[in-house]
C-alpha positions in Angstrom: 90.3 190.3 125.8 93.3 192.8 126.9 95.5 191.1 124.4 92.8 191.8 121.4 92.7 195.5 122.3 96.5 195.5 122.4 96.0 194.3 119.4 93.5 196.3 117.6 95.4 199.2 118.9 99.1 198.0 117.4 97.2 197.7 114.2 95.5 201.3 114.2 99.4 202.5 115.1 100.7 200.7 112.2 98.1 201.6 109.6 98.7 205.3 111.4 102.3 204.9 110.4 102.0 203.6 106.9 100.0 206.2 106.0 102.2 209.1 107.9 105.1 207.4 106.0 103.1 207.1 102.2 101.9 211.0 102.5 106.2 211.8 103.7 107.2 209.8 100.1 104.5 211.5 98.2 105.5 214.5 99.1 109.1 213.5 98.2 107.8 212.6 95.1 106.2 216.0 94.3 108.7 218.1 95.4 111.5 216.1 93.2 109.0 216.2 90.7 108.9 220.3 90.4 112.8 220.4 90.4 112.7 218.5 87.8 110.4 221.3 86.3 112.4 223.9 86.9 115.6 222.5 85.2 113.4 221.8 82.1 112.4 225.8 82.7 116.5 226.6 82.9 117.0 224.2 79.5 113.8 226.2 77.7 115.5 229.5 78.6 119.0 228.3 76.9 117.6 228.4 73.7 117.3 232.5 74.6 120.6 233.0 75.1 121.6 232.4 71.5 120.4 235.5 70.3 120.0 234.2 66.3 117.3 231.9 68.6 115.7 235.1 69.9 115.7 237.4 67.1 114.0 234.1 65.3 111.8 233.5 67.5 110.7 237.3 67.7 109.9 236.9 64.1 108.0 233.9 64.2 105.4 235.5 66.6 105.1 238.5 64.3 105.2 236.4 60.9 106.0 232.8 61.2 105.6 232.2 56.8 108.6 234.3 56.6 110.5 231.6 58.0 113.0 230.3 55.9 112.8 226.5 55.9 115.7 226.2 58.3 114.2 228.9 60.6 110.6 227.2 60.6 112.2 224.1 61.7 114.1 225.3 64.2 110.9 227.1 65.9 108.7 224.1 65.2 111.4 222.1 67.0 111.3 224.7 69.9 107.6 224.9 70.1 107.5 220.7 70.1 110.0 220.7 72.9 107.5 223.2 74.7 104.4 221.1 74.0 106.4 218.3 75.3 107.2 219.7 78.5 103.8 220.0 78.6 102.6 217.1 77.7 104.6 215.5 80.1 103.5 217.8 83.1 99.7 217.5 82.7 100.4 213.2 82.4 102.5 213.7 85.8 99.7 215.9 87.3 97.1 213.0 86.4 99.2 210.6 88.2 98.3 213.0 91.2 102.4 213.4 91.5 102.6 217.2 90.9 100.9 219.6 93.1 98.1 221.2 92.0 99.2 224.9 92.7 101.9 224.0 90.1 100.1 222.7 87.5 97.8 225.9 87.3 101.0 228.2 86.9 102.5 225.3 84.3 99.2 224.8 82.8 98.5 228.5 82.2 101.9 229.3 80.9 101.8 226.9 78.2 98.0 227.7 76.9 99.1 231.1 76.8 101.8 230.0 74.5 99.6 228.1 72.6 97.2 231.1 72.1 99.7 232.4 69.7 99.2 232.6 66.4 102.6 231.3 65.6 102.1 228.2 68.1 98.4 227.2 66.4 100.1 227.0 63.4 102.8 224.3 64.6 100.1 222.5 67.0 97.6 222.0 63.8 100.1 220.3 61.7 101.5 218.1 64.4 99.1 217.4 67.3 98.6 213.8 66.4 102.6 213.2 67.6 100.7 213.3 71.5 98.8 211.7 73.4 95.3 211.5 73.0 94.2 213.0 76.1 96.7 215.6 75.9 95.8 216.8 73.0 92.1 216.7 73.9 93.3 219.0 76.6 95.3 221.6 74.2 92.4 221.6 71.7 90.1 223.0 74.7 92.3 225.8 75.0 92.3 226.2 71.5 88.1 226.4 71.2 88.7 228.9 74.5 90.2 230.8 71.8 88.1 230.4 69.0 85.1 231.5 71.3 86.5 234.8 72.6 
């Protein structure tokens, strides 16, 4: 009898430490995870630094059809980068491996973007290049917008 309890209670203290060390690598995971975030935030920002980049980019939220070709490519290039970032943060927040606190600030950012006029036009004419349940995602902000 004294060595089932022993035993019963080595297993509680295992399954104790298991799960102490499961929730130490998950947070591991996370916080990796959002520094990972932030250098994709630093390599967003160097396309600001070239400042033919920013004044284009300038236009393109004002009047993205007069874009030469070479300009609308470069933005649509930009913009895809964005959406993948994106993309790529809401598929890691499924897998429960980002915190939520992050993903709303993430998550916001990049509808916001998406709002824009210049942004819509680029996510209409390539939306099917991610995946479905991303995109099912962006289109919702999208119909926020259409409602207000």
């Amino acid at each position: 009898m004294v060595a089932e309890i022993v035993g019963a209670i080595a297993v509680v203290i295992s399954l104790v430490y298991v799960g102490v060390g499961i929730r130490q690598n998950t947070d591991a995971i996370m916080s990796t995870n959002h520094q990972n975030l932030l250098a994709l935030d630093i390599d967003k920002n160097s396309w600001f630094r070239d400042p033919d980049f920013a004044a284009l980019y300038e236009s393109a939220l004002i009047d993205i059809d007069g874009l030469s070709a070479p300009q609308l490519r470069q933005f649509s290039t930009y913009v895809s980068d964005q959406m993948n970032i994106w993309e790529d943060i809401y598929i890691t927040h499924e897998k429960g491996l980002i915190d939520d606190r992050v993903w709303e600030g993430y998550d916001e950012y990049y509808s916001s973007q998406l709002r824009l006029p210049s942004y819509r036009q680029i996510w209409a004419k390539k939306k099917d290049g991610w995946t479905g349940e991303f995109a099912r995602h962006a289109e919702s902000v999208l119909a926020d917008v259409e409602t207000e």
